[in-house]
VOGU-3710 file (C-alpha; in Angstrom, 3 decimals, decimal comma):
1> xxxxxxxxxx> -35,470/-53,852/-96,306  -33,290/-53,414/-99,266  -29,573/-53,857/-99,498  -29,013/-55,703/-95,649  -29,550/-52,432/-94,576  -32,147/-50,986/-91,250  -34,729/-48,881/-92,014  -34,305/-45,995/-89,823  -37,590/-44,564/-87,452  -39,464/-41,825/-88,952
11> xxxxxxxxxx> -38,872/-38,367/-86,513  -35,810/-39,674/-84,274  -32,753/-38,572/-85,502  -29,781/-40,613/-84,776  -27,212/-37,422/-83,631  -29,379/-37,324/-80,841  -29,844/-41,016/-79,689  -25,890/-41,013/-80,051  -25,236/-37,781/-77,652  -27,782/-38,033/-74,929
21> xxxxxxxxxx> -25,929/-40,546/-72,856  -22,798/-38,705/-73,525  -24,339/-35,841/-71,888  -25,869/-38,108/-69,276  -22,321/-39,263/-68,672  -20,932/-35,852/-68,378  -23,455/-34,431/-66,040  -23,041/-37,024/-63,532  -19,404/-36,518/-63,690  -19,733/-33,339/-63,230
31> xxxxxxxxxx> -21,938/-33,799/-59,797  -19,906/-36,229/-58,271  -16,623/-33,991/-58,670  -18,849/-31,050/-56,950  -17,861/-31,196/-53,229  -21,240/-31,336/-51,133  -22,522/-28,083/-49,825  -21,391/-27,819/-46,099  -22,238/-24,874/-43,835  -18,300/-23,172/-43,594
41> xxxxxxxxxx> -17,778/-20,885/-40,312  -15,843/-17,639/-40,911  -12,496/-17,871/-40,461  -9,878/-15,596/-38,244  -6,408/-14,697/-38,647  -3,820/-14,791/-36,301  -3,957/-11,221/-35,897  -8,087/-10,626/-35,492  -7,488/-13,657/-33,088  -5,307/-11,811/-30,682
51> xxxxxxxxxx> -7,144/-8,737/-31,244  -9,911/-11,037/-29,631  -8,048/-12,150/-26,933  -6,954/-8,900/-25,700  -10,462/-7,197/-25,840  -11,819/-9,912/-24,361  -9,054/-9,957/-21,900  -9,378/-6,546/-20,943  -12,868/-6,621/-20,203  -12,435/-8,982/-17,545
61> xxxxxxxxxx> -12,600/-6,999/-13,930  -9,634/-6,342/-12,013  -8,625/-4,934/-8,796  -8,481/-0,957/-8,606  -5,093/0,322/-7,788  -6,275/1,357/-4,279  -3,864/1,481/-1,515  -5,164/1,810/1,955  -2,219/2,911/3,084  -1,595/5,805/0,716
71> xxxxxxxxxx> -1,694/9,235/1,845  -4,543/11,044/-0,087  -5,790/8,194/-1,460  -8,687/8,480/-3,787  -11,730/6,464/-2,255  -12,055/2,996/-4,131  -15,968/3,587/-4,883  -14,560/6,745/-6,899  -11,893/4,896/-8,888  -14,068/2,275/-10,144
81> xxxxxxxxxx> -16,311/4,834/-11,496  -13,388/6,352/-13,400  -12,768/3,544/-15,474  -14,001/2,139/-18,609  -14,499/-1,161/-16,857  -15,559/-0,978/-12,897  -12,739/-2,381/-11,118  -12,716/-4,674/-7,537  -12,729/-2,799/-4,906  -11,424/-4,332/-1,296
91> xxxxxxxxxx> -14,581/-5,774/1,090  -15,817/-3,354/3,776  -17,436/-4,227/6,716  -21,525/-2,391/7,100  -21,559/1,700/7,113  -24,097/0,739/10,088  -20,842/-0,428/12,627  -18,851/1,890/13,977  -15,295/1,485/11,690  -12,456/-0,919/13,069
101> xxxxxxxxxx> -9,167/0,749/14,341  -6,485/1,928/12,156  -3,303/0,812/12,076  -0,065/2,928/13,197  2,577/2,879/10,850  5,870/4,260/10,682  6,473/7,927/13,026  9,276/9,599/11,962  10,893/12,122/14,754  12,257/15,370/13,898
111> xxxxxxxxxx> 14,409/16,080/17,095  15,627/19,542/15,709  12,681/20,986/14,593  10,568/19,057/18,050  7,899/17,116/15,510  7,014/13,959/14,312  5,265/12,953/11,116  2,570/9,863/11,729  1,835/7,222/9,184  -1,017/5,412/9,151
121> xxxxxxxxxx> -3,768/2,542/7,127  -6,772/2,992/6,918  -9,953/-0,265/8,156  -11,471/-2,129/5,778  -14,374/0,051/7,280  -16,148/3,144/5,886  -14,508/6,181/6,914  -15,459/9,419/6,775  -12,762/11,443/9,047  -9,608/10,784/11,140
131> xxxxxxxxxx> -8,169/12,577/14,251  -5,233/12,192/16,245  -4,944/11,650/20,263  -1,524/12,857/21,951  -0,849/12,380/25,727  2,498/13,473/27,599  2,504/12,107/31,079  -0,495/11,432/33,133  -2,378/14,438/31,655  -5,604/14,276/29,596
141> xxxxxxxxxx> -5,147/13,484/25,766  -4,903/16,372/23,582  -7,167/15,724/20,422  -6,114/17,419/16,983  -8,250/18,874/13,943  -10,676/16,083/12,076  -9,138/14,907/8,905  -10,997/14,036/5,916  -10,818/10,308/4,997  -8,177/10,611/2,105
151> xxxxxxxxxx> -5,157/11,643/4,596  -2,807/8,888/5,797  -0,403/11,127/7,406  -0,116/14,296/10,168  2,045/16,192/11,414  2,950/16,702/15,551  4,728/20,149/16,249  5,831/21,302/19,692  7,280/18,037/21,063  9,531/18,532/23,859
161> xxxxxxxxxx> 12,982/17,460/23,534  13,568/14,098/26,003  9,720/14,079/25,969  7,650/10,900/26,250  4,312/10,848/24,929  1,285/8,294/23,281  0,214/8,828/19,725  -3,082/7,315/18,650  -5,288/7,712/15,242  -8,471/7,427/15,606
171> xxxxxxxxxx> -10,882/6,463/12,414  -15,192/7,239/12,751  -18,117/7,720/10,368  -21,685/8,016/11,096  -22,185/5,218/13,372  -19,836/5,879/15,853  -15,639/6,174/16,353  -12,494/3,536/16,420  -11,716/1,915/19,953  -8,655/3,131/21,642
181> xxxxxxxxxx> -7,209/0,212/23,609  -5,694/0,320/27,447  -7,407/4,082/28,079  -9,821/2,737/30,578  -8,993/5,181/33,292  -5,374/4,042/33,012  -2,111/6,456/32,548  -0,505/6,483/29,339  2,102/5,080/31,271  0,323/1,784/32,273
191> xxxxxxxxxx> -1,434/1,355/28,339  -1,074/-2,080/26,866  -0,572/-1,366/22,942  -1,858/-4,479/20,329  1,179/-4,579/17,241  -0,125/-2,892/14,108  -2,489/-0,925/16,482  -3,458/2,301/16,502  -1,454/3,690/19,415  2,562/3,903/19,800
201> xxxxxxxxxx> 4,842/5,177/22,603  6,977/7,946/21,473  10,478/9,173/22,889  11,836/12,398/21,677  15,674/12,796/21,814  17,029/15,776/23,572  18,511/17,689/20,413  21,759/17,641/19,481  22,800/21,062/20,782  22,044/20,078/24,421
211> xxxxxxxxxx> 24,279/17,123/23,386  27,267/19,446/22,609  26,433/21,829/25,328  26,720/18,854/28,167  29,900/17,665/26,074  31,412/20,484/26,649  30,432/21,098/29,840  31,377/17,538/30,946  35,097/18,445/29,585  35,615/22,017/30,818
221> xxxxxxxxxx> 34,889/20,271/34,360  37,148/17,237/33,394  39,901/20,119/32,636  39,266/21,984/35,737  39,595/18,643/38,015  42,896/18,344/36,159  44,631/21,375/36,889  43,414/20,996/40,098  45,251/18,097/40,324  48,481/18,978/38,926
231> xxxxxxxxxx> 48,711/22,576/41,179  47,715/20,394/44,426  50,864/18,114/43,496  53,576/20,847/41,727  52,454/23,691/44,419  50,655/23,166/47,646  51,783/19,393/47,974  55,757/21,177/48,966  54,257/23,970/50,686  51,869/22,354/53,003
241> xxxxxxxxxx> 53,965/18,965/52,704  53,131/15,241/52,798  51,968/13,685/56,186  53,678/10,774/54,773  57,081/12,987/54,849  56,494/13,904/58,185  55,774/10,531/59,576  59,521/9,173/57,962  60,980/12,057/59,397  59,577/11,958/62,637
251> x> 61,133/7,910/62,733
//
């Protein structure tokens, strides 16, 4: 050693003795600033969010827009293969039982024209054709045409004004028809109708003309009894006289 000075090592050179734990330093600086790798899900705006919702909203099943008591109403089994989705349709009792009995809704009377229209609901039964039953008096029921199992309404022509009759609907498929209640053997007269069953009395008006003709006629006999009255008093009361006069004369 000369001078109070270190001999320096053969092949190290002192640059890099002086950076390496610099660069030591800055690596692990550098790591612990670097967040840890963490799995990230994907996120969703508000808008792809809703989107969500309503697709996932609309797939859900809901009930068909069947009405049972619509007239031509479009069998359930056909809307639900209409849709995109299959709808819900209402339960229905076994094609193997004969179908329960509609119900009678609202009859509108046409006293004019002698008709009625008849409403009616269809069973939570398979149906595959209606038909009405009409009886006036103590005769047998007159059946009408089979209707096909879309119609909820029919029309009754040739109703007799001041008439009283029983309308019924009857509802059947392949294993048999509806039950009519109280037609055991029993006038219409005598039947014993359920509420919201399938049978109804019915009372026709008379029409209006035979109103105005019996108005009339009651006053043109109302008249006549009038001036009845007034010529027995005016004329044939003096000529004939009053037993009352007589009797006071006579005293």
């Amino acid at each position: 050693m000369s001078g109070g000075r270190f001999p320096l090592r053969q092949g190290i050179p002192t640059d890099s003795m002086l950076a390496s734990p610099c660069l030591l330093w800055l690596l692990a600086m550098t790591f612990s600033l670097v967040p840890r790798a963490q799995p990230l899900a994907p996120q969703k705006s508000e808008e792809e969010e809703e989107e969500y919702e309503t697709v996932s909203t609309s797939t859900l099943a809901a009930p068909c827009d069947y009405d049972r008591c619509r007239h031509l109403q479009v069998p359930c089994k056909e809307l639900q293969r209409a849709g995109p989705v299959a709808c819900l349709c209402p339960g229905l009792s076994s094609s193997a039982l004969r179908p329960e009995p509609p119900r009678l809704g609202e009859v509108q009377i046409v006293a004019e024209e002698g008709r009625a229209v008849v409403h009616w609901c269809a069973p939570f039964s398979p149906v595959h054709h209606y038909w009405l039953l009409l009886w006036e008096g103590n005769g047998a029921p007159q059946k009408g045409p089979p209707l096909n199992s879309t119609v909820r309404r029919a029309e009754l022509k040739g109703l007799k004004p001041g008439g009283t009759y029983v309308i019924c609907v009857v509802a059947a498929n392949e294993a048999g028809e509806s039950q009519v209640p109280g037609t055991s053997g029993e006038g219409p007269e005598r039947m014993a109708f359920p509420s919201f069953g399938p049978c109804s009395r019915l009372s026709m008006p008379p029409r209006p003309v035979t109103l105005v003709h019996a108005a009339v006629g009651v006053g043109i006999a109302l008249a006549l009894l009038s001036c009845a009255a007034l010529f027995w008093h005016f004329c044939l009361r003096e000529r004939w006289g009053c037993p009352r006069h007589r009797v006071a004369g006579a005293l």
